[in-house]
MIDOMAR-111079 format. One record per residue (C-alpha): chain; residue in one letter; residue number from 1; x, y, z. Coordinates in pm, 1 decimal. Example, Ala and Ser with C-alpha at 12.3 -4.5 7.8 and 13.67 -1.06 7.14 Angstrom:
2
+---+---+-----+----------+----------+----------+
: c : r :   k :       xx :       yy :       zz :
+---+---+-----+----------+----------+----------+
: A : A :   1 :   1230.0 :   -450.0 :    780.0 :
: A : S :   2 :   1367.0 :   -106.0 :    714.0 :
+---+---+-----+----------+----------+----------+
END
This chain:
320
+---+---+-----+----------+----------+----------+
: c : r :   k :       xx :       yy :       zz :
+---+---+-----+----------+----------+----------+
: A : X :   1 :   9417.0 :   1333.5 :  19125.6 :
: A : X :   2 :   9760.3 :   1133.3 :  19139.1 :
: A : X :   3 :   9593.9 :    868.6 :  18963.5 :
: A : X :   4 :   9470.4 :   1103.1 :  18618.9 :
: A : X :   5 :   9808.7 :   1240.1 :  18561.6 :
: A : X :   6 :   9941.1 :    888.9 :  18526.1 :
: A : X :   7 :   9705.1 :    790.1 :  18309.0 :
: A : X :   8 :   9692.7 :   1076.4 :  18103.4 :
: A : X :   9 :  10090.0 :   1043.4 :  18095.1 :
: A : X :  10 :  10085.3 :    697.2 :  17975.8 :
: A : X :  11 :   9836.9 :    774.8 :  17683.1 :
: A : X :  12 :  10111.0 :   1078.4 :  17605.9 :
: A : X :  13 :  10363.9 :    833.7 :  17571.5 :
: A : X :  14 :  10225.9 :    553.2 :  17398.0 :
: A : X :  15 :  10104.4 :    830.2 :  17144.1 :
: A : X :  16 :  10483.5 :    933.8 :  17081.1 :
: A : X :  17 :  10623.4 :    590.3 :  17010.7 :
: A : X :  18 :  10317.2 :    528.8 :  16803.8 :
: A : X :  19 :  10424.1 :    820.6 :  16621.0 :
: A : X :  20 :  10752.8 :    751.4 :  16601.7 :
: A : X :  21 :  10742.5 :    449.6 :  16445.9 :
: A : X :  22 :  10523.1 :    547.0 :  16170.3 :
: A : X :  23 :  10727.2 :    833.8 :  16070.2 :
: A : X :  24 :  11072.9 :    579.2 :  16085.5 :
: A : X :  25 :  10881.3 :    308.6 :  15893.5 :
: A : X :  26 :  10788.3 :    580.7 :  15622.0 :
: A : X :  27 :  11182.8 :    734.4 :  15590.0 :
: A : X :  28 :  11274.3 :    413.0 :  15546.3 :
: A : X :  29 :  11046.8 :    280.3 :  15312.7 :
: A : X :  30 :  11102.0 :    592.1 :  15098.6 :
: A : X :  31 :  11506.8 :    574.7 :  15089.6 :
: A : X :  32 :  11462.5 :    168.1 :  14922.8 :
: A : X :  33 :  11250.9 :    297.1 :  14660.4 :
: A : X :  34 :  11433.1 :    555.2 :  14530.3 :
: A : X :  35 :  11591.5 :    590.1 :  14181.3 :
: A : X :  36 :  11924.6 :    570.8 :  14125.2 :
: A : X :  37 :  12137.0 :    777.9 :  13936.3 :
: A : X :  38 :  12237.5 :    581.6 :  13629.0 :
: A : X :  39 :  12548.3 :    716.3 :  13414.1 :
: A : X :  40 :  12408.1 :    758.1 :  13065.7 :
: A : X :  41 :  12669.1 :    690.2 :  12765.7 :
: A : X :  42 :  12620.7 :    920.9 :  12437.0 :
: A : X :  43 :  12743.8 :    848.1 :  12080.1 :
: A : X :  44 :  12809.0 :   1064.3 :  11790.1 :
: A : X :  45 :  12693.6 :   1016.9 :  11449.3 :
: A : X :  46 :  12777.9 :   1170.3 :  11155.0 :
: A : X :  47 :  12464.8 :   1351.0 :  10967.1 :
: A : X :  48 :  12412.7 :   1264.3 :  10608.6 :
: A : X :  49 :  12475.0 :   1502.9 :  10348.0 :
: A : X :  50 :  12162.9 :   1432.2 :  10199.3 :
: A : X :  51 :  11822.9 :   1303.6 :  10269.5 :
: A : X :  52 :  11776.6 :    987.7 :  10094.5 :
: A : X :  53 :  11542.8 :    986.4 :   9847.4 :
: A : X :  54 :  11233.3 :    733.3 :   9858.9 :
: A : X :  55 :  11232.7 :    493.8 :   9591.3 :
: A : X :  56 :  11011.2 :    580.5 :   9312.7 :
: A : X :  57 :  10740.5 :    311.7 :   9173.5 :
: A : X :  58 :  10852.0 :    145.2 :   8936.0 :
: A : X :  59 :  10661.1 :     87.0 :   8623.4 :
: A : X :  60 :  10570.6 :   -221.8 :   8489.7 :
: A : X :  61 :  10557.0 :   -275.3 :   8130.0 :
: A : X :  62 :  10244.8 :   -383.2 :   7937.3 :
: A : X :  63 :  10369.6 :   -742.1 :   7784.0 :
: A : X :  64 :  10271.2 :   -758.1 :   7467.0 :
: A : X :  65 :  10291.4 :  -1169.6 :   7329.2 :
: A : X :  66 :  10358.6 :  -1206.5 :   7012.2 :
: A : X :  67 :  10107.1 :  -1478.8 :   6872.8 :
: A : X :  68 :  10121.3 :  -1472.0 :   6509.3 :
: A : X :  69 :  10253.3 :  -1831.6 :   6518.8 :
: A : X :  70 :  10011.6 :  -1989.3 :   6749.0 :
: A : X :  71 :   9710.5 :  -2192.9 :   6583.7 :
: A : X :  72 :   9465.0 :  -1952.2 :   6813.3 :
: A : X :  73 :   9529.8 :  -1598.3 :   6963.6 :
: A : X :  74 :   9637.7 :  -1570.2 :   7359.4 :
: A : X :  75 :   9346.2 :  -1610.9 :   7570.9 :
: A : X :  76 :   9103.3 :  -1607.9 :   7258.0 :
: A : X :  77 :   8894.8 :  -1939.2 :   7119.3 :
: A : X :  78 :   8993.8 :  -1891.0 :   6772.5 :
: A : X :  79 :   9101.9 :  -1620.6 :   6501.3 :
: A : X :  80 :   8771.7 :  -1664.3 :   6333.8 :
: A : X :  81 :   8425.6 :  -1754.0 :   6481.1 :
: A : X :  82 :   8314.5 :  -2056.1 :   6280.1 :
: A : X :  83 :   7944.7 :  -1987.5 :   6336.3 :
: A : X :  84 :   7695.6 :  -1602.1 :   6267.7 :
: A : X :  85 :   7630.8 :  -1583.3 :   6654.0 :
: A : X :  86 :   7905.2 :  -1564.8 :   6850.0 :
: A : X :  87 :   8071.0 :  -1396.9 :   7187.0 :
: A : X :  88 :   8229.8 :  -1068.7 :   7080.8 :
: A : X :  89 :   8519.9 :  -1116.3 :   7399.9 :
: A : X :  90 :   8629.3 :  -1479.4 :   7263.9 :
: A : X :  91 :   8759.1 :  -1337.4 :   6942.4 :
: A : X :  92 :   9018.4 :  -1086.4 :   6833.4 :
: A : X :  93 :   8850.4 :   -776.0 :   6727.7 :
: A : X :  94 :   8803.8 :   -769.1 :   6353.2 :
: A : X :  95 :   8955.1 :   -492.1 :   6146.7 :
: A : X :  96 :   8788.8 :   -390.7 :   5814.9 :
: A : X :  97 :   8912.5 :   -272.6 :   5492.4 :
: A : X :  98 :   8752.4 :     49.0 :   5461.1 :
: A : X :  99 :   8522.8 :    -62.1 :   5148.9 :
: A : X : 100 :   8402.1 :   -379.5 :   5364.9 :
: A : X : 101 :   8319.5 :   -136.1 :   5636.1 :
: A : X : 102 :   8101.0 :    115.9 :   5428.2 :
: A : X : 103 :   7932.6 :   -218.8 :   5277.7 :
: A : X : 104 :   7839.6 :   -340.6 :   5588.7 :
: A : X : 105 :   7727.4 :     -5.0 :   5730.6 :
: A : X : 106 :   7542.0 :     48.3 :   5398.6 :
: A : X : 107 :   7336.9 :   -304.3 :   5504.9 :
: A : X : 108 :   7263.9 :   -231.2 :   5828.8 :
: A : X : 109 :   7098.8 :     38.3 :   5777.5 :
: A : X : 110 :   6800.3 :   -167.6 :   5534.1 :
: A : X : 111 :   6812.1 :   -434.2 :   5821.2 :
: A : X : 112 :   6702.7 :   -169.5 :   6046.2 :
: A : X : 113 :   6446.1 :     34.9 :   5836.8 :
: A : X : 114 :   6650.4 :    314.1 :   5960.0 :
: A : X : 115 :   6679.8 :    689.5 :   5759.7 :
: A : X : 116 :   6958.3 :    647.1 :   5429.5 :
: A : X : 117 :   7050.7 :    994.4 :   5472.4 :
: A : X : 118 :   7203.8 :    980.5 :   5816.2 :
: A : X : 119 :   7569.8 :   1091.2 :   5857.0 :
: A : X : 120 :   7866.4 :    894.4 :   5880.2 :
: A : X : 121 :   8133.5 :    954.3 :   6106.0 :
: A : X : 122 :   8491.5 :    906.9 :   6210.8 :
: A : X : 123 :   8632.0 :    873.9 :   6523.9 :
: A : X : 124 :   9036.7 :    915.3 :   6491.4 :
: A : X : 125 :   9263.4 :    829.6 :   6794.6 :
: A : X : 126 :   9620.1 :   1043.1 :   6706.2 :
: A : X : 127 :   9964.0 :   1008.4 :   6787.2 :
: A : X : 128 :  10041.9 :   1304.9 :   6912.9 :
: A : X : 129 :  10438.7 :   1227.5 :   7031.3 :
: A : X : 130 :  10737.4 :   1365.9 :   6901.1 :
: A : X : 131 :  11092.1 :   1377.4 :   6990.5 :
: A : X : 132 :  11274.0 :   1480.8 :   7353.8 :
: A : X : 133 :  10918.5 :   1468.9 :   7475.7 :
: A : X : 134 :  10754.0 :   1686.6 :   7282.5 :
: A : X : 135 :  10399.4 :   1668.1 :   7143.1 :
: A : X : 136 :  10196.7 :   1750.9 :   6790.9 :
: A : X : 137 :   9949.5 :   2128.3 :   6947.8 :
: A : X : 138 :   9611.9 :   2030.2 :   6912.2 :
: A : X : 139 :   9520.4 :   2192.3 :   6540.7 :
: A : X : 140 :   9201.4 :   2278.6 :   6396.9 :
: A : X : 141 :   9171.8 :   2270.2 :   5961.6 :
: A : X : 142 :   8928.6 :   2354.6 :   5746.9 :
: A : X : 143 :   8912.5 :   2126.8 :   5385.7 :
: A : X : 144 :   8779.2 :   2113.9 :   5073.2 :
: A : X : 145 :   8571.6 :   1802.1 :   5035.3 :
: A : X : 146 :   8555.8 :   1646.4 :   4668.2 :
: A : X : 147 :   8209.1 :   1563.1 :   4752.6 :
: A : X : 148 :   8070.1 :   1823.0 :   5011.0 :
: A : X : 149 :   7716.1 :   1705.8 :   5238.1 :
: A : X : 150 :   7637.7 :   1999.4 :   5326.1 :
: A : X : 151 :   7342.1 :   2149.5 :   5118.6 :
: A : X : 152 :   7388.9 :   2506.5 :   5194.8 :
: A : X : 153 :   7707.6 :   2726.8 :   5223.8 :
: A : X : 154 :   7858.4 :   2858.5 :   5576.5 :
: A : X : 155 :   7811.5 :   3218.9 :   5666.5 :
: A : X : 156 :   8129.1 :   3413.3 :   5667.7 :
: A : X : 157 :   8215.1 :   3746.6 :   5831.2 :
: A : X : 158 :   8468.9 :   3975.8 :   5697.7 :
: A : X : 159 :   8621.8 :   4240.2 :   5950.5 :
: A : X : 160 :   8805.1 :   4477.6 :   5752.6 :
: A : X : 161 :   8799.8 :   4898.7 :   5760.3 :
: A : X : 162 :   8913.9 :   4896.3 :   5445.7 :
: A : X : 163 :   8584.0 :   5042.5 :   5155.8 :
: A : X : 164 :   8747.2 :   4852.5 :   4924.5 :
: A : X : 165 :   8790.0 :   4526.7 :   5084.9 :
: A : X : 166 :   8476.8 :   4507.8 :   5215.1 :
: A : X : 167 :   8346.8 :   4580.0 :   4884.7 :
: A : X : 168 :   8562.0 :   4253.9 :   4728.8 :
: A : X : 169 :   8445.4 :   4057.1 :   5041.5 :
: A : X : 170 :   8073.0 :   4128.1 :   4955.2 :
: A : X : 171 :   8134.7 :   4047.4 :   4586.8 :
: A : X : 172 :   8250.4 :   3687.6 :   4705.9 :
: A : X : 173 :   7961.1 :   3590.9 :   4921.4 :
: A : X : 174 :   8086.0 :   3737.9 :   5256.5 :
: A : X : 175 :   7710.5 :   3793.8 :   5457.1 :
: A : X : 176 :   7833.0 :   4078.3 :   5643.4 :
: A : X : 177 :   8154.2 :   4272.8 :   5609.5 :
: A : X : 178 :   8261.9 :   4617.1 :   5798.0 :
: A : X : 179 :   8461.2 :   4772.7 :   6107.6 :
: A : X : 180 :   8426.2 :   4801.1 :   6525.2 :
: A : X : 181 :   8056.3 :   4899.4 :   6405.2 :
: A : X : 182 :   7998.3 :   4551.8 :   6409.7 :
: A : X : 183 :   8161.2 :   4425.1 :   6704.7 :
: A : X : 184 :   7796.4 :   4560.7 :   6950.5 :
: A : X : 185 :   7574.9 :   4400.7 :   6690.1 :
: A : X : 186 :   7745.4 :   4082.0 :   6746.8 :
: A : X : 187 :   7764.0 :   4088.9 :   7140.5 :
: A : X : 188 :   7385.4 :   4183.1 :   7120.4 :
: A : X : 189 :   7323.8 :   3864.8 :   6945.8 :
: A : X : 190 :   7195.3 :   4081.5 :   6656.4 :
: A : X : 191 :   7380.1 :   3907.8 :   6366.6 :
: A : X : 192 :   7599.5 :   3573.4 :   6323.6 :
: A : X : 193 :   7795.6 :   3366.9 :   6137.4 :
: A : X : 194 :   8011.5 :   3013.8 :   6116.9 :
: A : X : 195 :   8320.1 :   3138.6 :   6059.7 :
: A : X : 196 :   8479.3 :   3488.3 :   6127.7 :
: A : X : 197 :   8785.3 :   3650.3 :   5915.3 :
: A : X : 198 :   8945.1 :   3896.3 :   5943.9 :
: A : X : 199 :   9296.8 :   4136.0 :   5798.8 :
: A : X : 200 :   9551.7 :   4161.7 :   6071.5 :
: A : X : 201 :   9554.2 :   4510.2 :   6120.4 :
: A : X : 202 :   9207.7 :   4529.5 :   6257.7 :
: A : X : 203 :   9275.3 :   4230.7 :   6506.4 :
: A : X : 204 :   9387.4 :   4467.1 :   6840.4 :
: A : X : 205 :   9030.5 :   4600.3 :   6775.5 :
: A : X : 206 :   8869.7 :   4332.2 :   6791.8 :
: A : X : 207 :   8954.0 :   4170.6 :   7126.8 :
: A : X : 208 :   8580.3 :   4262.8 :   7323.1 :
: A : X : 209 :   8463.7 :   3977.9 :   7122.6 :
: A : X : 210 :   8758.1 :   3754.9 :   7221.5 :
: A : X : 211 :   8518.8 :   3569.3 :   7506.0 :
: A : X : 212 :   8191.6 :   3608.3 :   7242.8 :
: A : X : 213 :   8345.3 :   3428.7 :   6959.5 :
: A : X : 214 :   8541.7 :   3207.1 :   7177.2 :
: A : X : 215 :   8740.1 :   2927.3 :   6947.4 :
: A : X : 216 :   8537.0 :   3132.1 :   6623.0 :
: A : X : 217 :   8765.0 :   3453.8 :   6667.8 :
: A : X : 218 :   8981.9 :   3499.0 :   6401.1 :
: A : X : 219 :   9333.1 :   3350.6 :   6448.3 :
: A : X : 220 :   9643.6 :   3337.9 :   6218.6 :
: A : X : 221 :   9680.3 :   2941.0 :   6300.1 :
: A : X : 222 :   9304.6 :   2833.2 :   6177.7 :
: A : X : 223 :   9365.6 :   3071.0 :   5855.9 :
: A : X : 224 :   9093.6 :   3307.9 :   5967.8 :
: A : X : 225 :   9320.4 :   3603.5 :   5952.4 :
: A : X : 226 :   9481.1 :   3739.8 :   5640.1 :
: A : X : 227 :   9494.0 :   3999.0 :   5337.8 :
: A : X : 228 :   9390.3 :   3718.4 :   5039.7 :
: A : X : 229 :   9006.9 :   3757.7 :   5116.3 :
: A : X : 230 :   8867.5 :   3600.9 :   4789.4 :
: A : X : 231 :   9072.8 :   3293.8 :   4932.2 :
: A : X : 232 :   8946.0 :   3297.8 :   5247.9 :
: A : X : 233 :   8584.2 :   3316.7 :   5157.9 :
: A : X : 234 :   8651.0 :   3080.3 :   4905.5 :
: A : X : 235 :   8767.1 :   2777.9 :   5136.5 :
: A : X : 236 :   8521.9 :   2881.0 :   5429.6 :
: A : X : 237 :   8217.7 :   2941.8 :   5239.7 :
: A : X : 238 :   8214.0 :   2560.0 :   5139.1 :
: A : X : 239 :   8505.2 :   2424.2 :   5408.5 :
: A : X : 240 :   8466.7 :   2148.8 :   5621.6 :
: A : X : 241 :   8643.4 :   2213.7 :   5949.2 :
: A : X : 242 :   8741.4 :   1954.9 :   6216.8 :
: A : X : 243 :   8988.0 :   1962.3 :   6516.8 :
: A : X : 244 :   9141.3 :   1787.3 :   6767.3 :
: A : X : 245 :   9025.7 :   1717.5 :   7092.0 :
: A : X : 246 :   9064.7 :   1597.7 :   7419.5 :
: A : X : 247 :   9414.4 :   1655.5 :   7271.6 :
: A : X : 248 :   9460.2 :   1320.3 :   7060.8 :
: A : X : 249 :   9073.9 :   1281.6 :   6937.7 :
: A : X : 250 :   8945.2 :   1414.6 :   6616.5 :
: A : X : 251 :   8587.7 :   1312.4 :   6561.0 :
: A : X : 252 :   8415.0 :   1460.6 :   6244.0 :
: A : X : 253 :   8130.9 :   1367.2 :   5968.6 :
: A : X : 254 :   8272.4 :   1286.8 :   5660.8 :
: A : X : 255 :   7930.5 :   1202.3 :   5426.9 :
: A : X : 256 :   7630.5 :   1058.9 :   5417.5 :
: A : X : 257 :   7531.9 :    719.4 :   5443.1 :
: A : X : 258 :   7300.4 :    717.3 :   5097.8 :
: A : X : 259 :   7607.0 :    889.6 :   4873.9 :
: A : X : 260 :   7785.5 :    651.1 :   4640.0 :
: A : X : 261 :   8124.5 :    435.9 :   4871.9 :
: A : X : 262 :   8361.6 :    590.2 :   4597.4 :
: A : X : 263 :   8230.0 :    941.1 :   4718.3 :
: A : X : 264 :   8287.6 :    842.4 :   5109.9 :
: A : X : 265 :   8619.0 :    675.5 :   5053.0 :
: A : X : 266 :   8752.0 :   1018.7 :   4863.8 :
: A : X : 267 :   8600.2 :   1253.3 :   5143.3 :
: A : X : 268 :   8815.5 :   1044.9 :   5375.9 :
: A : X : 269 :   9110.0 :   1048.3 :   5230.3 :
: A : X : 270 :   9108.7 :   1455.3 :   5193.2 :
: A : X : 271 :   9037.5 :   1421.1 :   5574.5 :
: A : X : 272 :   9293.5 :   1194.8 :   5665.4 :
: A : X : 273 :   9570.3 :   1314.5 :   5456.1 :
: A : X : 274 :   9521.7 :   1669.1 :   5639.2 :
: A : X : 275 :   9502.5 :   1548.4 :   5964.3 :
: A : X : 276 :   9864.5 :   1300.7 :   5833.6 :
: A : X : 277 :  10014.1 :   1646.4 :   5692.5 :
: A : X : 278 :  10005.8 :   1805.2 :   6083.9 :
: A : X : 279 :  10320.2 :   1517.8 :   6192.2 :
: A : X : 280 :  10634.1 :   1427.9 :   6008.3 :
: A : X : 281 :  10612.1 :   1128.1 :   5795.6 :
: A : X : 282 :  10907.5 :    979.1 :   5946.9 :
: A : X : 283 :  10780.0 :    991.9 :   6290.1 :
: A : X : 284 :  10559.7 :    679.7 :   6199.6 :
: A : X : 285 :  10213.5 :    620.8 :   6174.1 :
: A : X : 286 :  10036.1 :    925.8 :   6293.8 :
: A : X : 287 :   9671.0 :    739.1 :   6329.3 :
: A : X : 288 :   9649.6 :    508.4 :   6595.2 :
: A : X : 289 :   9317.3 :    367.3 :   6556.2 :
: A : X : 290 :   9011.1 :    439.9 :   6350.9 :
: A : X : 291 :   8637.4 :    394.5 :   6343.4 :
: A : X : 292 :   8364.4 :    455.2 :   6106.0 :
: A : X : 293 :   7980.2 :    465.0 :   6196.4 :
: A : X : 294 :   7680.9 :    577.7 :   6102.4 :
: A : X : 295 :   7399.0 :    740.0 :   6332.3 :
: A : X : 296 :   7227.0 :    449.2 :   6413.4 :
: A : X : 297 :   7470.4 :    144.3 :   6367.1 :
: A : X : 298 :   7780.2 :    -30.8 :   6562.1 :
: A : X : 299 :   8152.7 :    127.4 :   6486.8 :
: A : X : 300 :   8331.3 :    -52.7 :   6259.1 :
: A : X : 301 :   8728.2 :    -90.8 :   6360.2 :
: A : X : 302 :   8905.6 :     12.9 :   5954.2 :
: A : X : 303 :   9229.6 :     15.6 :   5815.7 :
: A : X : 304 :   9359.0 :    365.7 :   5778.4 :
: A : X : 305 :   9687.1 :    306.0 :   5576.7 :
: A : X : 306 :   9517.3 :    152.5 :   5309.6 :
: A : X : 307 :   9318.8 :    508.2 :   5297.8 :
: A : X : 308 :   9614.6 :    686.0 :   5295.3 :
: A : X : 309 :   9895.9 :    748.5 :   4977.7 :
: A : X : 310 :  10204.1 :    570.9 :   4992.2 :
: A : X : 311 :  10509.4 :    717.0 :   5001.0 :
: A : X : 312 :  10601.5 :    610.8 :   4628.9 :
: A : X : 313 :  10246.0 :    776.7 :   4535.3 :
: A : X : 314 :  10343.8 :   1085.2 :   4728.2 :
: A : X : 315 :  10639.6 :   1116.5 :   4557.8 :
: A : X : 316 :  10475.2 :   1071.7 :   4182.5 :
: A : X : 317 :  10243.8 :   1309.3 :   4285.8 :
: A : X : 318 :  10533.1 :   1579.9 :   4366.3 :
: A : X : 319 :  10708.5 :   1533.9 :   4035.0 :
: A : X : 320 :  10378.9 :   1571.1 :   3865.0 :
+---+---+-----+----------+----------+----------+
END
């Protein structure tokens, strides 16, 4: 009996030094790792009044060299291609007098065997720019042309209230002319026309047909709205209109490809001195660039100043 309680005693003890030195070995282990206590240093800076701003791209400039004096344009083989079959992209573009480029338009249509009477048209890039950053509106005219294409005459209809100015109207080839009456017959589709005048005092009546009509509803600025109806009808019965779009294109038929080049060359010059007449002549050039084609044939680059009067012809023309 002695003999258990000394053994159990003994395997007491050894536990507790066991223990013991474990739970020193951990204190100590823990106390060398631990962080210390650093003293941290701040500094003061003074905020900035204002953000600064991140640098904007800059811009570079289209170079444009000057090679009027070289023997051959930059980049180009020569000014002229020597030979009748050549690469378009090794040459400078050629730029036609505007007779030239109704000749040549004139002969490719018999080296085709295509239609005579196809239309020719124009295809106008504008300046639109004017001073402090401000721009030419987009415009819409109507013209006279010396030698109209058109075989039959535009519809026009007269809105008026007015007995006796519907009366004139009908004299002077208006197709339909009346009140509100007609502003259903229209939305049903029931009757039509090209163009759409109108006096101004019937205008505030008239807006249900604002999104019918669309860009035909009468407005002061396309000369659709006034009290001279014999005028009117007069200049929209047999008017060619144009306008401008995709705000610095105007692209319009002038004539047809089998009438005589003096007839073209006069319908474009009553086109392009209407178009000049929108800009102030001392702005510059208002015509950037200018093409002429028919239906079925290339576009010819032209000249359009040569088209156009010169300022000492303007000036005859005003004194006359």
């Amino acid at each position: 009996m002695a003999t258990c309680t000394r053994t159990v005693w003994k395997v007491v003890a050894g536990c507790r030094r066991q223990l013991l030195s474990a739970s020193g070995a951990t204190y100590t282990g823990v106390s060398q790792t631990a962080q210390r206590n650093l003293p941290v240093r701040t500094v003061w800076t003074p905020k900035k009044d204002k953000e600064e701003e991140p640098e904007k791209p800059v811009k570079k400039e289209k170079v444009v060299i000057d090679d009027s004096n070289r023997h051959k344009p930059y980049g180009r083989t020569a000014w002229v291609p020597v030979d009748d079959v050549y690469i378009k992209r090794f040459y400078p573009r050629t730029i036609y007098k505007l007779s030239d480029a109704i000749d040549l338009l004139k002969n490719f249509q018999e080296l085709d065997f295509t239609p005579a009477s196809q239309p020719v048209y124009i295809d106008l890039k504008l300046n639109m720019k004017l001073e402090k950053k401000r721009k030419v509106d987009s415009f819409v005219s109507t013209v006279h042309l010396p030698h109209p294409f058109q075989t039959g005459m535009n519809k026009v209809l007269v809105f008026t209230e007015d007995a006796n100015q519907a009366k004139v109207a009908q004299e002077n080839g208006a197709v339909f002319a009346g009140g509100v009456e007609l502003i259903q017959q229209i939305l049903d589709d029931e009757i039509s026309a090209d163009f759409y005048i109108a006096v101004p005092e019937i205008l505030p009546k008239l807006l249900p047909l604002k999104s019918k009509l669309r860009k035909k509803f009468p407005k002061s600025k396309r000369g659709t709205v006034g009290i001279n109806i014999p005028k009117m009808l007069s200049l929209f019965k047999t008017g060619h209109e144009f306008m401008v779009e995709d705000e610095c294109y105007v692209r319009t038929q002038i004539a047809l490809l089998d009438m005589p080049k003096e007839h073209i060359i006069a319908n474009m010059q009553t086109v392009l001195a209407d178009i000049c007449s929108h800009r102030p002549a001392d702005m510059g050039p208002f015509i950037e660039r200018a093409i002429i084609a028919s239906h079925t044939s290339e576009a010819l680059w032209f000249k359009s100043e040569d088209v156009l009067p010169k300022p000492a012809e303007k000036k005859k023309q005003e004194e006359e």
